[in-house]
N, C-alpha and C positions, 0 to 999 in steps of 0.2 A: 773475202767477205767485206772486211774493211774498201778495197777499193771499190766496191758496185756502190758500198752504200753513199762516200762521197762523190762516186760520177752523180747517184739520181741528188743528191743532194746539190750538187755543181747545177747541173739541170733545174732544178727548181730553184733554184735561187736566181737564175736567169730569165723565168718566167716570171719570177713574183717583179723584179726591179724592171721587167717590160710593164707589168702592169702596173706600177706604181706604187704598189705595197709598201716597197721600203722607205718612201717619203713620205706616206699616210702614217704607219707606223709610228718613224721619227717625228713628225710633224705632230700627229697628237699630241704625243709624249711629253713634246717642248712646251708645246702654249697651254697644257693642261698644270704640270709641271711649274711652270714659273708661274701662272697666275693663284696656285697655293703657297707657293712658296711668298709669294707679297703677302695674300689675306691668311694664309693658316697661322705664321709664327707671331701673329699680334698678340695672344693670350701668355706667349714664354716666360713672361716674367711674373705673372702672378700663380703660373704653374712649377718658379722653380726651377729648371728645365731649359740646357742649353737652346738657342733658334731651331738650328738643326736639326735636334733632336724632333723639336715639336712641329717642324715641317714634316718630317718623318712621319709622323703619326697622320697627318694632313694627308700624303704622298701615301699612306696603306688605303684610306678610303676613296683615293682614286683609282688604286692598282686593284682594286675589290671591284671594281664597276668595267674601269678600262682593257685591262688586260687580259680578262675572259671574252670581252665584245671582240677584240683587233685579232686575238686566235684566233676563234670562231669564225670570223669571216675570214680571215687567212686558210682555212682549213676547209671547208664548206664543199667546196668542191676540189679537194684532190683526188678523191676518186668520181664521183660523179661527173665533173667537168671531163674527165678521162674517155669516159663510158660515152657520154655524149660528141664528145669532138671522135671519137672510135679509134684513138688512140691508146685503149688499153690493150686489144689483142696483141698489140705489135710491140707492146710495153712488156707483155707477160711472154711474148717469145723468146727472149733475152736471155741469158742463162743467172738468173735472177730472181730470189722467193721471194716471196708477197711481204713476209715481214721486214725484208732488207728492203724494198720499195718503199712502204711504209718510216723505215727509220730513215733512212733519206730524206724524205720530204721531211721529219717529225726536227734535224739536221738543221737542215735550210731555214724552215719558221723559226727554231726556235734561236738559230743565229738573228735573224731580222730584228725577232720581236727583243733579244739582248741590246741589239744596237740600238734600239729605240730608247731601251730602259736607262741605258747608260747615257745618250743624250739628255733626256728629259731628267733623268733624277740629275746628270750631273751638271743639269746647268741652273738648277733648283738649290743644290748645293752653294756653287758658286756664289750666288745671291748671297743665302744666307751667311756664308765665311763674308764676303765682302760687305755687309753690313753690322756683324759682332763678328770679328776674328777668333772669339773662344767658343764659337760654334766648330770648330773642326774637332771637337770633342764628341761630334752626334755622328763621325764618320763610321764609327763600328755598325750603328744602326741602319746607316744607308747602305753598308754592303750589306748587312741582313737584308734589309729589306730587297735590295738588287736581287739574290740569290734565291731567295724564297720568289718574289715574281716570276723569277724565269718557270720555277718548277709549276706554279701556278697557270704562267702560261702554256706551256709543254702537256700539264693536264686537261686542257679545255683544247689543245691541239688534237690530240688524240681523241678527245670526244668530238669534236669535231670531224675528224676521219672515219670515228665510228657510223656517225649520222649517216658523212656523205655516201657510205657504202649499203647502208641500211636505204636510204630514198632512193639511190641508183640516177635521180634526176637533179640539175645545180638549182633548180625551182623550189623542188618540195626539200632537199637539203637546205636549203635559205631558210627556207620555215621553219622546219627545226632547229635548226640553229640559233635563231631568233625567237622562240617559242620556249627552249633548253635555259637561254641566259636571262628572260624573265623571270622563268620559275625558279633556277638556281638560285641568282644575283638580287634578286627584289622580289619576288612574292613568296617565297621562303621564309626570308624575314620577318617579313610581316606577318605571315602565321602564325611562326613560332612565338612573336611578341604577343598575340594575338590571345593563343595558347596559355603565356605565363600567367599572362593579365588574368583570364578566365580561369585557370586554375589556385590561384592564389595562394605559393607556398605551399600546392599539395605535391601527389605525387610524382607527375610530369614536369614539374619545377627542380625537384630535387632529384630524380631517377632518369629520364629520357630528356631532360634539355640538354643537360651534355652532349649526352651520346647523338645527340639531333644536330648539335652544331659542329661535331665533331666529322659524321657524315658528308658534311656539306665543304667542297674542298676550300670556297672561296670564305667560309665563315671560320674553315680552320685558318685559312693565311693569314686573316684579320686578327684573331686570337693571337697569334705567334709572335706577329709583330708590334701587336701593341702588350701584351705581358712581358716581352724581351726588354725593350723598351723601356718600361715601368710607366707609359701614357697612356695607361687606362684612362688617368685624370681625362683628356684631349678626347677621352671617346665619348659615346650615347648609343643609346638603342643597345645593340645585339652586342657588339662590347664590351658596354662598361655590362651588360648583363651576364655575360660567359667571364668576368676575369677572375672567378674564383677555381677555374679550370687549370689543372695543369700545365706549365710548359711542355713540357715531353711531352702531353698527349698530344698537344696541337701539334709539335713537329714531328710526332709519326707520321701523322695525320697527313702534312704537307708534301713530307718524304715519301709516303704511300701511293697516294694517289695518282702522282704520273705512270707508275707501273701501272696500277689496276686499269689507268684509261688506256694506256699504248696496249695493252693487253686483249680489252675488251673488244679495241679496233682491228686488231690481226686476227680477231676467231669473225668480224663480221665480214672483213675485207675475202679472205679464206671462199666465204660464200656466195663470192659477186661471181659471177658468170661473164667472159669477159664477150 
């Protein structure tokens, strides 16, 4: 079992670095990465709050935006692209289950999208150690945060898998995919502030906005990382509004949800016809 699942993984990691994936990847990473790491840690000092640490917090509301879009299009068509290039028959002849296919490829992305992360946050880092030396004190947070991304990524991987199996085409998978990471990552948000606003300390403020952002995996990683942290100060909007929420809920939350998505993707994949 273990060996199928790293050949398709061997394999898809061949395909991704032909198509350039893993330089798009890294290369966000970097210039997104260091150009917060110049403008984020300017507030550190009246926050308290080693650089590092408050690049840190900078580095979660990118990994909120970036790290579900680079999945998402990484994943878009793994099975759809399959289906169309008519390479899945020949893929499913193998003596190989659909779910070992699936964690291969889930393998491969989610090695890429680490090496990205660890570029980009670690050259972010860099920065900030070489401009206060007693920033290497925010290093616990940057692996939080390192780890908690990946799982972040690895969940929008598998929904992503889930789409491409559900459109069957890399066309109308694109759309979804892009359709999924507005409504998730930005118009979610903005409802639910939408919501508080209009509700004002009634029920849905105090009953279901938790549980609303709690749902939402990239509003949990955000929660996690900045209450871990203690830089709620460094947030706004949907953060500094969620920081009365527990830690533990937010990292079930975090820990949860790449199962429930790899999950959801093996019972859609299941029903693709190849």
């Amino acid at each position: 079992m273990i060996a199928r699942i790293f050949a398709t993984a061997i394999t898809e990691a061949h395909i991704a670095r032909r198509n350039r994936w893993v330089l798009i990847a890294v290369g966000l990473m970097v210039v997104f990465s260091l150009v917060l790491s110049a403008v984020g840690s300017a507030p550190s000092g009246g926050l308290g709050a080693d650089r590092l640490s408050v690049t840190v917090a900078s580095l979660t509301s990118l990994s909120v935006y970036l790290v579900p879009l680079v999945a998402l299009l990484m994943s878009f068509d793994a099975v759809a692209g399959e289906v169309e290039r008519g390479t899945l028959p020949l893929l499913l002849t193998y003596p190989v289950a659909r779910w070992e296919i699936l964690a291969g490829k889930l393998v491969a992305h989610t090695g890429i999208l680490l090496v990205a992360l660890v570029a980009g946050y670690g050259a972010a880092a860099l920065i900030a150690v070489a401009g206060d030396p007693a920033a290497a004190a925010g290093f616990a947070a940057l692996w939080r945060l390192t780890w908690a991304s990946t799982l972040l990524g690895a969940t929008f991987l598998g929904i992503g898998y889930a789409l491409s199996s559900l459109a069957r085409r890399a066309s109308g998978a694109a759309g979804l995919a892009i359709g999924l990471w507005l409504g998730l990552v930005v118009l979610y948000d903005l409802a639910l502030l939408a919501a508080v606003v209009a509700d004002d300390g009634g029920i849905f403020t105090t009953r279901f906005f938790p549980a609303a952002l709690l749902a939402n995996p990239a509003d949990a990683f955000r929660l996690f990382n900045l209450t871990a942290s203690q830089a709620t100060a460094a947030a706004s909007g949907i953060g500094a509004a969620g920081a009365t929420i527990a830690l533990w809920k937010s990292l079930v939350s975090v820990l949860v949800w790449p199962l429930i998505a790899l999950g959801f993707a093996t019972l859609t994949f299941r029903k693709v016809e190849p």
